[in-house]
N, C-alpha and C positions, 0 to 999 in steps of 0.2 A: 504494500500500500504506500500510496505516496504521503510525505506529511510535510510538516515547517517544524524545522529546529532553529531555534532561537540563540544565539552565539553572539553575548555581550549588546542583546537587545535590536541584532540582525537577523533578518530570515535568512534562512538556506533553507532549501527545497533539496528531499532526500528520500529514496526509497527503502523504505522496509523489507528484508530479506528475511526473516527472522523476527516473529514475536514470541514472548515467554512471560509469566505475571512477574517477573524480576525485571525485564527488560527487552530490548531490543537491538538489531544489528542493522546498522546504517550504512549505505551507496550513495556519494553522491559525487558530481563530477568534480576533479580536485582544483582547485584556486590559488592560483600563487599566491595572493594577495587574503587569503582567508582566516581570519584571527579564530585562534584554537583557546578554548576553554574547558578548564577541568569539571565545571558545572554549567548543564544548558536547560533552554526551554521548550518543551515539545507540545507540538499542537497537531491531532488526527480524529478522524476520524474511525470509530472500530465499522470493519464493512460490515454493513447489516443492522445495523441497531440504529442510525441515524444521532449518535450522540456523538459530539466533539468532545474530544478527551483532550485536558492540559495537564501536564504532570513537568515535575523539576527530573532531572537525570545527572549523572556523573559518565566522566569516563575512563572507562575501566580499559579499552583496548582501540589505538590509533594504528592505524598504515597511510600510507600514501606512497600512490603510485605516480605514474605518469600521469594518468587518463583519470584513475582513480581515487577518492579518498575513501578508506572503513573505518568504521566506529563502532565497537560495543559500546552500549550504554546501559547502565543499571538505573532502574526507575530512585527515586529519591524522598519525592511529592508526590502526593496525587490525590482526588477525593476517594473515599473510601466504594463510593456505590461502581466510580470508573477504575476502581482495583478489581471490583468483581465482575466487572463487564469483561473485563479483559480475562478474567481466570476462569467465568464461564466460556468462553469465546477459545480460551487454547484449550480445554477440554471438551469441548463438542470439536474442534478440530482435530484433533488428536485421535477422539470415537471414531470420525467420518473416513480419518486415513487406516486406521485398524481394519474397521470393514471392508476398504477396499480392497486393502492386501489380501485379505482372509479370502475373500471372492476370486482374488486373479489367484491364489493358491488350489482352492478349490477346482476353478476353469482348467489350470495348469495339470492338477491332479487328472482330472477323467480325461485328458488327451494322453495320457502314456499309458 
């Protein structure tokens, strides 16, 4: 999911590869000119629920490539009902990818 992470009161626009209730793993195109902060502000949307989520973050893990910048980030802030929005949200994800495996195992089974 795309979102806005906040860096000393800047937007940067960044895709989400990875969400978890602890946090998330950020993509975005890297900037020479992009001031790095060890605490940021994150603003998304969870897909499906139509709620804007704001939460404070840290960061726990930097790269930068050529093309690239990554970021882990551990959550910090956040309201308590969009901590659970989110921990419902990687648990019905998580259900939804189990079933699938379980099925393409299944599929996979009755062809041998």
């Amino acid at each position: 999911m795309f979102l806005n992470q906040y860096v000393r009161d800047q937007p940067y626009r960044a895709l989400a590869t990875n969400l978890s209730p602890t946090g998330l793993f950020l993509q975005k195109l890297a900037m020479p000119f992009m001031r790095h902060a060890p605490a940021v502000g994150l603003e998304f949307e969870l897909p499906g629920t139509g709620e804007i989520i704001w939460a404070g973050a840290e960061c726990r893990f930097n790269a930068v490539g050529s093309d690239f910048h990554l970021t882990g980030l551990r959550f910090t802030a956040m309201a308590r009902k969009h901590e659970r929005l989110i921990r419902d949200y990687v648990r019905d994800k998580e259900w939804m990818l189990e079933r699938m495996w379980l099925r393409l195992r299944r599929a996979g089974n009755q062809h041998n």
